[in-house]
C-alpha positions in Angstrom: -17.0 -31.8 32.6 -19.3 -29.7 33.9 -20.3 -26.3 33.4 -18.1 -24.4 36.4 -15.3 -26.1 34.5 -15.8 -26.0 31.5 -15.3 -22.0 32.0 -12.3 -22.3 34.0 -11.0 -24.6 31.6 -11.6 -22.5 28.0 -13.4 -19.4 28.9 -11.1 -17.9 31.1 -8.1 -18.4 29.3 -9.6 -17.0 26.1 -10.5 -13.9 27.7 -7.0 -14.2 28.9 -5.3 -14.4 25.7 -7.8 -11.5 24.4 -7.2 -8.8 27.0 -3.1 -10.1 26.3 -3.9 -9.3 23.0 -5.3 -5.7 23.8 -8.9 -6.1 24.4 -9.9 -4.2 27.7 -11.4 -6.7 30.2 -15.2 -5.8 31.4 -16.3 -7.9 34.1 -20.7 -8.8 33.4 -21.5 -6.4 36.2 -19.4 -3.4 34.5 -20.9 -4.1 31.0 -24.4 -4.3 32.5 -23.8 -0.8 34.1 -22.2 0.6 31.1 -25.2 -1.2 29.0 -27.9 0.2 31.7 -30.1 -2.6 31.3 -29.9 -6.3 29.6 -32.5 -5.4 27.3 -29.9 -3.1 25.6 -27.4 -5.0 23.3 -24.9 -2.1 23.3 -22.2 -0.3 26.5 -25.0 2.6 25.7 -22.2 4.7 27.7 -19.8 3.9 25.4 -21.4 4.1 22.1 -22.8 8.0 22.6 -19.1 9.2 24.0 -17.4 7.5 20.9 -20.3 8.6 18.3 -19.3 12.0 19.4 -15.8 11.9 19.7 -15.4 10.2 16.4 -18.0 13.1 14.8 -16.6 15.8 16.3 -18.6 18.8 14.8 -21.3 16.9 13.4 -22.8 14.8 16.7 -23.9 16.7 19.8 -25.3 14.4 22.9 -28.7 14.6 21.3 -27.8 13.5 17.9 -26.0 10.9 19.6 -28.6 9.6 21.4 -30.9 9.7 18.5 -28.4 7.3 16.7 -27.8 5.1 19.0 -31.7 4.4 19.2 -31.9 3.8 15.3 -28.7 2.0 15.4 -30.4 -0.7 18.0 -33.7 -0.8 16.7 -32.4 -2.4 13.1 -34.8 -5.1 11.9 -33.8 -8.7 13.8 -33.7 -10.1 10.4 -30.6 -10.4 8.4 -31.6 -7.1 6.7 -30.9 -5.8 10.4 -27.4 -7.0 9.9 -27.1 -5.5 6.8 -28.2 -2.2 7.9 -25.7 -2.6 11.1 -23.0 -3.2 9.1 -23.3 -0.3 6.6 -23.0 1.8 10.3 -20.0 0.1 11.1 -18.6 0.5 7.2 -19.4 4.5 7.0 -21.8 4.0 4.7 -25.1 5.6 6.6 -25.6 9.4 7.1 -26.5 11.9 9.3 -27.9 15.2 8.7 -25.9 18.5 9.5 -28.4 21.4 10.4 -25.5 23.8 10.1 -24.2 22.6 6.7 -27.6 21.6 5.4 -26.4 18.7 4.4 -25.7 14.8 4.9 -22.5 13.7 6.4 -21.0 10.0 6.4 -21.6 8.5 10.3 -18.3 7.2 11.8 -18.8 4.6 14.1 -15.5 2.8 13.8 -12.2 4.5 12.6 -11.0 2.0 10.0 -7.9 3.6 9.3 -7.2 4.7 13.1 -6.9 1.9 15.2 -5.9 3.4 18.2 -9.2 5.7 18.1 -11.2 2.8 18.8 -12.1 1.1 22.1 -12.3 -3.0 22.3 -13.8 -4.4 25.2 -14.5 -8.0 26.2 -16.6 -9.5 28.7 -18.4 -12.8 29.5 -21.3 -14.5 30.6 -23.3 -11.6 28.7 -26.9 -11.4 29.5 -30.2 -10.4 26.9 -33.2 -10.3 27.3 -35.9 -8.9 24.5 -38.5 -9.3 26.9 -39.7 -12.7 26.0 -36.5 -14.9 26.1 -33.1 -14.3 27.6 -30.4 -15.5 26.7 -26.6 -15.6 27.4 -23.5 -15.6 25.5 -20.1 -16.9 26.8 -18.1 -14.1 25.2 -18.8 -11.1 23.3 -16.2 -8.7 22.3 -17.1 -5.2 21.7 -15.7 -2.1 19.5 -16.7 1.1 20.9 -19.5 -0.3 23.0 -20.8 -2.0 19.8 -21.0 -6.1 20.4 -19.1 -7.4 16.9 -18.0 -11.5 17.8 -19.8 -13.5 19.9 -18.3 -16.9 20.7 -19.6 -20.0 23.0 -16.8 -22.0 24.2 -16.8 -25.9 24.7 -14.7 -28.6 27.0 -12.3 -30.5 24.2 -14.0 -33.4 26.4 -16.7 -32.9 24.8 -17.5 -35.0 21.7 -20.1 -33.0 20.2 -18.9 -29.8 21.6 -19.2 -27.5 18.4 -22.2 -28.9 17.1 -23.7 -28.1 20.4 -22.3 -24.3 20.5 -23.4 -24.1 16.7 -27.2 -25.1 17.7 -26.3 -22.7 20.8 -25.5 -19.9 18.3 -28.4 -20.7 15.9 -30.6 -19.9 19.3 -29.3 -16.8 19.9 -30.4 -15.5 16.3 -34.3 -17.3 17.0 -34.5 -16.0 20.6 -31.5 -13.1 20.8 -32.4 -11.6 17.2 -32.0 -8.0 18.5 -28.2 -8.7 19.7 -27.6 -11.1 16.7 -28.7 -8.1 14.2 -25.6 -6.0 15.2 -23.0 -9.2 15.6 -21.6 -9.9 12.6 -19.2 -12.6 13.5 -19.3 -15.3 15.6 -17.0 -18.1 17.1 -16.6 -21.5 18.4 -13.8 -23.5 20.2 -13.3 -26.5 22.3 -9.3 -25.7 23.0 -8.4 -27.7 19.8 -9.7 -25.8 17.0 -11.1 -22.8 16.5 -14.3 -22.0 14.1 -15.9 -19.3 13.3 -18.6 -17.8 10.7 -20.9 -14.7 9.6 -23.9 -14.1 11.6 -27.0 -15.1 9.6 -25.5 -18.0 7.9 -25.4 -20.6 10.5 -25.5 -24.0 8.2 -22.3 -26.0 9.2 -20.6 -26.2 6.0 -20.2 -22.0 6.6 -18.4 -22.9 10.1 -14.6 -22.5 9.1 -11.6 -23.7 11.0 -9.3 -20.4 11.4 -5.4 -21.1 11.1 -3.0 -18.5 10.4 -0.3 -19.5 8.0 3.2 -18.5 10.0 1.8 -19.2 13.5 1.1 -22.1 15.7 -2.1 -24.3 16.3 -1.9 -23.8 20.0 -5.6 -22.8 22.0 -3.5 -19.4 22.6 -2.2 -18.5 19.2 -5.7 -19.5 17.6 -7.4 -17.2 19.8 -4.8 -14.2 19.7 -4.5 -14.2 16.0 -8.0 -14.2 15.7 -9.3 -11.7 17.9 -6.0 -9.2 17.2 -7.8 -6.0 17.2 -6.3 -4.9 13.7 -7.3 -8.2 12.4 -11.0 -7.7 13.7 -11.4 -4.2 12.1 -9.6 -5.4 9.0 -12.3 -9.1 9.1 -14.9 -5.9 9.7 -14.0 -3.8 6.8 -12.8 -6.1 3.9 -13.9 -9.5 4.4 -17.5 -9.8 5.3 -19.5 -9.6 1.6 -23.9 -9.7 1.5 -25.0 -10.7 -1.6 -28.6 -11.2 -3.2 -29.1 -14.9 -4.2 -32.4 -15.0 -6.3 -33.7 -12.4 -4.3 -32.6 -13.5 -1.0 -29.8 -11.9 1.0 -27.0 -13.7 2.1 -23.9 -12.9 3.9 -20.2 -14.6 4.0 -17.2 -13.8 5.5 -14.2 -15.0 3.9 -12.0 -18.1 4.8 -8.1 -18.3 5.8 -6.9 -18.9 2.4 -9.1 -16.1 1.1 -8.0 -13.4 2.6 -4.4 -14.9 2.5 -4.6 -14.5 -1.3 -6.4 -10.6 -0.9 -3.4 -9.5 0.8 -1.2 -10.8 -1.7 -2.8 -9.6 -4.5 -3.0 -6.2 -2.7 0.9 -6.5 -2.2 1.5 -7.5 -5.8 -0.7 -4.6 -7.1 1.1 -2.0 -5.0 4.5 -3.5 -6.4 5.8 -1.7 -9.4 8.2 -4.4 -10.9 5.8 -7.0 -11.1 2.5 -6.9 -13.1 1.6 -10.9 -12.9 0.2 -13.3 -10.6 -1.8 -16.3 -10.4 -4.1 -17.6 -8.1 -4.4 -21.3 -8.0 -7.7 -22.2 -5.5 -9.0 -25.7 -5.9 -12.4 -25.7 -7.3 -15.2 -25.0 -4.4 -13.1 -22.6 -2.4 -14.4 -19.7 -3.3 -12.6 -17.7 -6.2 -15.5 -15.6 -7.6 -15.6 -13.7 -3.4 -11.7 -13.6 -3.6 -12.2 -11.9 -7.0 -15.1 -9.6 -5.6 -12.9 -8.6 -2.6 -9.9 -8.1 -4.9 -12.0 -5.7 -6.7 -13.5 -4.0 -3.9 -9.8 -3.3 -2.2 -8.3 -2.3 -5.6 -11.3 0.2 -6.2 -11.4 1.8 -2.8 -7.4 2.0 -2.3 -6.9 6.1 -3.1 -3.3 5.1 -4.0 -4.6 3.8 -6.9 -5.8 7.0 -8.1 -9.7 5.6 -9.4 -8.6 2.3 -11.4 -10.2 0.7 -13.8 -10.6 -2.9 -12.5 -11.6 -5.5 -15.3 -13.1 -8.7 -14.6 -13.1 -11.2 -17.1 -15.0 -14.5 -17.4 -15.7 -16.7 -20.0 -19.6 -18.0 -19.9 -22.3 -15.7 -20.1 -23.9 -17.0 -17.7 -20.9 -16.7 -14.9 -21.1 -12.7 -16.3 -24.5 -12.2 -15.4 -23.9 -13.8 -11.7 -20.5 -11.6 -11.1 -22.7 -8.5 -12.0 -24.9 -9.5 -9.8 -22.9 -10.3 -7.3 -21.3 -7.0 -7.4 -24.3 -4.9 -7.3 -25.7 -6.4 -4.6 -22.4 -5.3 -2.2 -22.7 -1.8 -2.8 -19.7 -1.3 -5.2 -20.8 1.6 -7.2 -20.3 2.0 -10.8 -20.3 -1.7 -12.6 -20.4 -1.5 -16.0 -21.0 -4.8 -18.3 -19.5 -4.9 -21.7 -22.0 -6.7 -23.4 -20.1 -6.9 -26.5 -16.9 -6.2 -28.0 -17.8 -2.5 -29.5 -19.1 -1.6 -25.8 -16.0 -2.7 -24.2 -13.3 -0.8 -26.7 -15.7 2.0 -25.8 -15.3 1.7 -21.9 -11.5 1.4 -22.6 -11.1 4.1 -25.1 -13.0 6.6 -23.1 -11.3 6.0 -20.1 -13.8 4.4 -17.6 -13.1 4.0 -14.4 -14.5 1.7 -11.9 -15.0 -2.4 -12.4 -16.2 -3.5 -15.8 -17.3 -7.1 -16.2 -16.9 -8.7 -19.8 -16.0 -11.8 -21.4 -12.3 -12.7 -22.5 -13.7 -13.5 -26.2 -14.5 -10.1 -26.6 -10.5 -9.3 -26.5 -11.1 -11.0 -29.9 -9.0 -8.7 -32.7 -9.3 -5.7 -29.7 -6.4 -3.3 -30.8 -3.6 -3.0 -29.4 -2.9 0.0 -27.2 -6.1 0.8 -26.4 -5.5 2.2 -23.1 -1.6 2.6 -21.4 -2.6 3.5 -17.8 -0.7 1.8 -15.5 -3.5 1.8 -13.1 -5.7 -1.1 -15.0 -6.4 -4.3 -13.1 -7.1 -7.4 -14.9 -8.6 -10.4 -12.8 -9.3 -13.3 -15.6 -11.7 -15.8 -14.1 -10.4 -19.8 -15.6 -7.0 -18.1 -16.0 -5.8 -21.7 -17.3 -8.1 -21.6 -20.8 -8.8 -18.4 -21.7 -5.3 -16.3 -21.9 -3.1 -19.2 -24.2 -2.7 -18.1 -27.7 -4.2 -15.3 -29.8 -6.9 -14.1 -27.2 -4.3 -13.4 -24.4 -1.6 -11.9 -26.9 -4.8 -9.8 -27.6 -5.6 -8.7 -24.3 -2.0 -8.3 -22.5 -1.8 -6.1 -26.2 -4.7 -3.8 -25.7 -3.4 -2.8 -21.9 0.1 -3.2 -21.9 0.7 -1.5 -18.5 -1.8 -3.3 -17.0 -1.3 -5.5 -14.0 -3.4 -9.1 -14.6 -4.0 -11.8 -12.0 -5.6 -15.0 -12.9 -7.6 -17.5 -11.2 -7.7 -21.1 -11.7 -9.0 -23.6 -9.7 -7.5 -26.9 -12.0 -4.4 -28.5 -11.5 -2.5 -26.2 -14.4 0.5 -28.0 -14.7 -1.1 -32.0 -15.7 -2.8 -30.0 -18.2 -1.6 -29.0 -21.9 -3.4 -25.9 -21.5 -2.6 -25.3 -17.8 1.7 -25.1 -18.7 0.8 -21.9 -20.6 -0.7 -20.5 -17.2 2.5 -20.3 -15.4 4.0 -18.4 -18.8 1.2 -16.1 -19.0 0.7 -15.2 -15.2 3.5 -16.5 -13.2 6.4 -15.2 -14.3 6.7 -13.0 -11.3 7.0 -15.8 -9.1 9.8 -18.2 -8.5 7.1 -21.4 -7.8 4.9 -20.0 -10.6 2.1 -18.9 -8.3 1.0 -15.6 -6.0 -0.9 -18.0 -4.2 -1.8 -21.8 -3.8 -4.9 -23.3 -1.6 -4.9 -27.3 -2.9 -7.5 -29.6 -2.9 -5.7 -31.8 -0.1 -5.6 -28.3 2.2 -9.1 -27.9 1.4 -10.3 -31.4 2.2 -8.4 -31.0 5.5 -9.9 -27.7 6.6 -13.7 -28.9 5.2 -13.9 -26.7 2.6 -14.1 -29.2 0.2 -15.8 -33.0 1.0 -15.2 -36.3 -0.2 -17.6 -37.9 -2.8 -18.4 -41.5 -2.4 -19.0 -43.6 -6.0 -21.4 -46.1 -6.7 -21.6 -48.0 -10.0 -24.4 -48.7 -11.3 -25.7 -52.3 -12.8 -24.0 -53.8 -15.5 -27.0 -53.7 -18.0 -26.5 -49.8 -17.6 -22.9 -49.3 -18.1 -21.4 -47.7 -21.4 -19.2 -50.3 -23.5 -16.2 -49.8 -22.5 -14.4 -49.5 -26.1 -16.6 -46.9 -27.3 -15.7 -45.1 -24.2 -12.4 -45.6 -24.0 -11.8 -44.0 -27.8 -14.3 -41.6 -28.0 -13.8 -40.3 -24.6 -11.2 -41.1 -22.1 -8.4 -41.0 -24.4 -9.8 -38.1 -25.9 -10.2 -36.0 -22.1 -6.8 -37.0 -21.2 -5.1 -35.5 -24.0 -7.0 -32.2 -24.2 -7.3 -32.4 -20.2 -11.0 -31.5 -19.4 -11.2 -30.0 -16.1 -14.5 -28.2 -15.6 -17.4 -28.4 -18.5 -16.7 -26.4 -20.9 -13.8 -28.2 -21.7 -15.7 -31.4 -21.0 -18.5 -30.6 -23.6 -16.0 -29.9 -26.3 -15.1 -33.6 -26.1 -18.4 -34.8 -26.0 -19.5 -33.0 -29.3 -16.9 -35.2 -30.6 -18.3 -38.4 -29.2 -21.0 -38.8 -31.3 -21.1 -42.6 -31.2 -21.2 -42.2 -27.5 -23.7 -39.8 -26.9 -26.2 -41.6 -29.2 -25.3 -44.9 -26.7 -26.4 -43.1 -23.6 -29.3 -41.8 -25.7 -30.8 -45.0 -27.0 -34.5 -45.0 -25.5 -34.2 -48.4 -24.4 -31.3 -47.5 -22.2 -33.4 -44.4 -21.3 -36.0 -45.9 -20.3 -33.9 -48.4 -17.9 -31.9 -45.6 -16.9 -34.8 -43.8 -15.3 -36.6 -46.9 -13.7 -33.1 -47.1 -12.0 -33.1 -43.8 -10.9 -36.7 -43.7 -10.1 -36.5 -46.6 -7.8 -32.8 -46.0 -5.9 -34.1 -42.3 -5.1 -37.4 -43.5 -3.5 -35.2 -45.7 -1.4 -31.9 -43.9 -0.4 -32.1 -40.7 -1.0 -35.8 -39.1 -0.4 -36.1 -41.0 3.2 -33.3 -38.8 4.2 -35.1 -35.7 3.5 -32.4 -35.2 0.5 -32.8 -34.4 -3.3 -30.8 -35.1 -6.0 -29.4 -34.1 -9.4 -29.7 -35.6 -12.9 -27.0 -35.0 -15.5 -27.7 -35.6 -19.2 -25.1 -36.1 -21.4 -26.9 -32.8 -23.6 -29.8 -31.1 -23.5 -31.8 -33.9 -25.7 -30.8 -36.2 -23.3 -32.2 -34.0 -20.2 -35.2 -34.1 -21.9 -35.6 -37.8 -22.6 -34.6 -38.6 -19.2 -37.5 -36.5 -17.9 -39.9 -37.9 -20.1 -39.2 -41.4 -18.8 -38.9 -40.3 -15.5 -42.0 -39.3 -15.2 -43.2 -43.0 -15.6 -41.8 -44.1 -12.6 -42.1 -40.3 -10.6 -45.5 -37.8 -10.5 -44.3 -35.0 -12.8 -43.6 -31.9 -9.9 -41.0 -34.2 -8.7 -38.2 -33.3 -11.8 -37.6 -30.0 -13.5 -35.1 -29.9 -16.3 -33.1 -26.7 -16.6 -31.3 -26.2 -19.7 -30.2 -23.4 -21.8 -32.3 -22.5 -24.4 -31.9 -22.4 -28.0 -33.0 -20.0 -30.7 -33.6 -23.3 -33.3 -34.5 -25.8 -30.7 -36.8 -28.2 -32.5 -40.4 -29.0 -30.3 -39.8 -31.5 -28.2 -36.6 -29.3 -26.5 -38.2 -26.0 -26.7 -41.1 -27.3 -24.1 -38.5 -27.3 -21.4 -37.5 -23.8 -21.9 -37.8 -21.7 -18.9 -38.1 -18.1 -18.4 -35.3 -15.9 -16.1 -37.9 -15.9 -13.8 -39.4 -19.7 -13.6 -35.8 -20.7 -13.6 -35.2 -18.6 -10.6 -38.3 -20.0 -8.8 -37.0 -23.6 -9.0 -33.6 -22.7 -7.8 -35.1 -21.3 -5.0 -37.9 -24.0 -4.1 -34.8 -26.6 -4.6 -33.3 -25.7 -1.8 -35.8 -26.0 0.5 -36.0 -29.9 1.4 -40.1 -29.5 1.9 -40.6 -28.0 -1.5 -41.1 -29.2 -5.1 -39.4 -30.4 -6.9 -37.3 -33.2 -5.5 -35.1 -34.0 -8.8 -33.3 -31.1 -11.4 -32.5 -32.6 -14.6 -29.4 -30.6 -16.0 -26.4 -30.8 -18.0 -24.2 -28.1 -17.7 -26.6 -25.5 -15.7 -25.9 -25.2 -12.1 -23.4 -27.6 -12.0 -21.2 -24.9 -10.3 -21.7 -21.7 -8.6 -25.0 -23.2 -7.4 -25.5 -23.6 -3.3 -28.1 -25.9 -2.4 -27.1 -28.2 0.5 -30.1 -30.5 0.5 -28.0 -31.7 -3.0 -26.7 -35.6 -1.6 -27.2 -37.7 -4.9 -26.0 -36.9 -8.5 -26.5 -39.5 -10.8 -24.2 -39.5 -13.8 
């Protein structure tokens, strides 16, 4: 199909759909003349009568013009995009000469709708003076571009990967423009995708759906680009983050903010203080969590909550808090142990604290009778059964508590106790449900592929069969933690799978099958040790068969860790170095050697090959 077609075909009737949907229609000549040149990425016109109008009292035309220079002259980095966003959120200033004082800048009215102007046009031109590009649609709120979206023939077989690589040109060559976009969008007629600005890897290109409509071409589009949708997208969904030092940004999938505006719902409701949120592992519960948070802090009808967040590994606290800080959320307090969170509680605080369930341990009961607490309990199916949740639902009786899970809770012994605890309010036991087969449909979650490996290598199967998989089906491991409590009771086993012959075999095997399937691909791998020790054999053999930079283990350390472990202990900040040199497919090293670290929560997309 060829180009001329290809517009009449999915361009036109997307526009179409979006000016039916009650975007205002700019043909490229009247954007152009609104933008006064291609060079500028914003309807300057626009932008300095709605700066004004929506800062009545605070922005003259010189202001105006001022801010709109600083507003388009952002960094072309991601940090740009940061910056742009915090205009479009309220969160920059301006100075008042008459009030001698700062004032928040209102670029967008959030809460107003009708305030705002939405434009669309196509074939938009830019130019930075060195290469020129042009996008197929870019919609615009109050002369400010916010989605950008390249349009393909369905006839097309690589259609999206080819507007994706369009897109990813745009932010090399079109940086200036791609600094204030924060969303962008691809479609072939069939489906429609879209992602954040600045995070352009494919796995981050979601397939939009909304729940109660239709999967036609004109129902994707309008439900997508509904203007109250794209300021709400705009306001609550789009999260940066600071990864190891590096900023990231997301914006959140269907399910995700399906489940944030049922959790709002349920929080608002008075007669129900319960719900559970059941998101198959990988879909992204700790940013649902983050942007229940947010909402629940900023909603003024909750009169300043206290919003709790509760995790059970130290190690998942210190990446929520992080997490948190970096998106601008104000007041986070940690509760680093159980005397520092009865003091948060007793004294009142307000604003999100982040502790672990075990410090509910023997809490009293009563400690605070607000109504206005909100308790989101991270691995909702193991840490609220028994004493620690009679505890905690004890301490804040008033309190409304959603928990998130992302195990199948009701094969598990543990998991029936879920649905008592948190879904009581809820016929089908659940606020919300995003299964594993949903997920492998939209992408969100892959398939893995299984190879066995040689005979020789295999664990006898009667020793794993008692010591093991009669043992995990009963106590129904789903994630590690649970997983490691049955290995410390397979003591037979692990000392099988430690044996330095068997090591030493081991690693030959994994030495040779990585030099010849997975490095040629430009791919790394993982190693998983049954425990630390073994982490550290493993290495040790490895590097007979591998230079040494190739493997790192990464273990946690321990205070009595005899010699021969204690030489792998890292540092916070070595540890963060080879996280960050992992994931880039030129760097050292090739091969991480764990066994419970980074096994989740850990984003590396050069990861093809775990061997187990």
């Amino acid at each position: 199909m060829s180009l001329r077609s290809e517009r009449q075909v999915v361009q036109k009737p997307l526009v179409r759909y979006a000016i039916e949907a009650g975007w205002t229609y700019l043909s490229p000549d009247d954007a152009l003349r609104l933008r006064h040149a291609e060079i500028s990425p914003i309807l300057y016109d626009i932008f300095i009568q709605k700066v004004q109008s929506l800062n009545s009292n605070i922005v003259d035309l010189l202001k105006a013009e001022d801010i709109a220079g600083r507003f388009v002259r952002v960094p072309p980095t991601i940090e740009g995009n940061l910056q742009a966003w915090e205009y479009l959120k309220g969160l920059k200033t301006v100075f008042v000469e008459a009030e001698k004082r700062e004032r928040n800048l209102r670029l967008v009215d959030f809460d107003n709708p009708g305030r705002n102007v939405f434009h669309v046009t196509d074939e938009f031109s830019f130019t930075n003076g060195v290469h020129t590009i042009r996008a197929d649609v870019v919609f615009l709120i109050n002369g400010i571009p916010i989605i950008l979206i390249e349009t393909k023939a369905a006839t097309r077989l690589d259609g999206i990967a080819e507007g994706l690589d369009q897109v990813r040109r745009y932010h090399r060559e079109g940086a200036e423009l791609a600094a204030l976009t924060q969303i962008f969008s691809l479609t072939h007629m069939i489906q429609y995708y879209y992602g954040a600005t600045w995070n352009t890897s494919h796995k981050n290109l979601f397939n939009w759906k909304e729940e109660s409509a239709g999967k036609d071409f004109e129902t994707l589009v309008k439900t997508f680009v509904a203007p109250e949708r794209v300021l709400r997208v705009l306001r609550d969904f789009i999260l940066f983050t600071r990864k190891d030092d590096e900023l990231q940004k997301v914006v959140m999938r269907p399910h995700q903010m399906r489940a944030v505006e049922r959790a709002m719902v349920r929080a608002h409701d008075p007669a129900k203080h319960r719900g559970l949120i059941w998101h198959t592992q990988g879909s992204g519960k700790t940013y649902t969590m983050i942007i229940i948070a947010k909402r629940l802090v900023e909603e003024p009808v909750f009169k300043n909550p206290t919003v709790l967040m509760l995790v059970d590994r130290t190690e998942l606290e210190t990446q929520l808090f992080g997490n948190l800080a970096a998106v601008g959320l104000g007041s986070v307090e940690v509760a680093n142990s159980k005397e520092r969170l009865k003091e948060l509680l007793r004294n009142d605080t307000r604003g999100i604290i982040v502790s672990m369930i075990h410090k509910f341990d023997d809490i009293p009961a009563n400690i605070n009778t607000r109504s206005n607490i909100f308790v989101l309990v991270d691995e909702a199916h193991r840490t609220t059964g028994g004493d620690l949740g009679n505890y905690l639902m004890g301490a804040l009786p008033k309190a409304t508590y959603l928990g998130f899970t992302g195990t199948p809770v009701d094969k598990t012994a543990y998991g029936k106790g879920t649905f008592k605890v948190f879904g009581i309010d809820d016929p089908q036991g659940y606020l919300d449900k995003y299964s594993i087969a949903e997920s492998v449909e939209d992408g969100t979650t892959v398939p893995l592929y299984y190879s066995l490996a040689p005979n020789e290598m295999r664990v006898n199967r009667e020793v794993l069969e008692k010591e093991f998989l009669e043992l995990a089906e009963a106590e129904g491991v789903s994630d590690i933690e649970e997983l490691n409590r049955v290995l410390d009771k397979a003591v037979n086993l692990k000392n099988m799978l430690k044996n330095r012959e068997r090591v030493q075999r081991v690693a030959q095997y994994i030495a040779k099958h990585f030099k010849e399937n997975v490095e040629p691909l430009g791919y790394k791998a993982f190693i998983v040790g049954v425990d630390r020790e073994a982490c550290c054999l493993l290495k040790e053999a490895l590097n007979q068969y591998l230079p040494d930079d190739y493997s790192k283990v990464v273990i946690s350390p321990g205070h009595n860790d005899p010699p021969e472990l204690a030489r792998y202990h890292l540092s916070d900040e070595d540890e963060k170095a080879i996280r960050k040199a992992f994931i880039k497919p030129e760097a050292l090293p090739k091969i991480l050697i764990v066994t419970e670290k980074l096994l989740t929560g850990y984003d590396a997309p050069v990861l093809y090959c775990m061997y187990l």
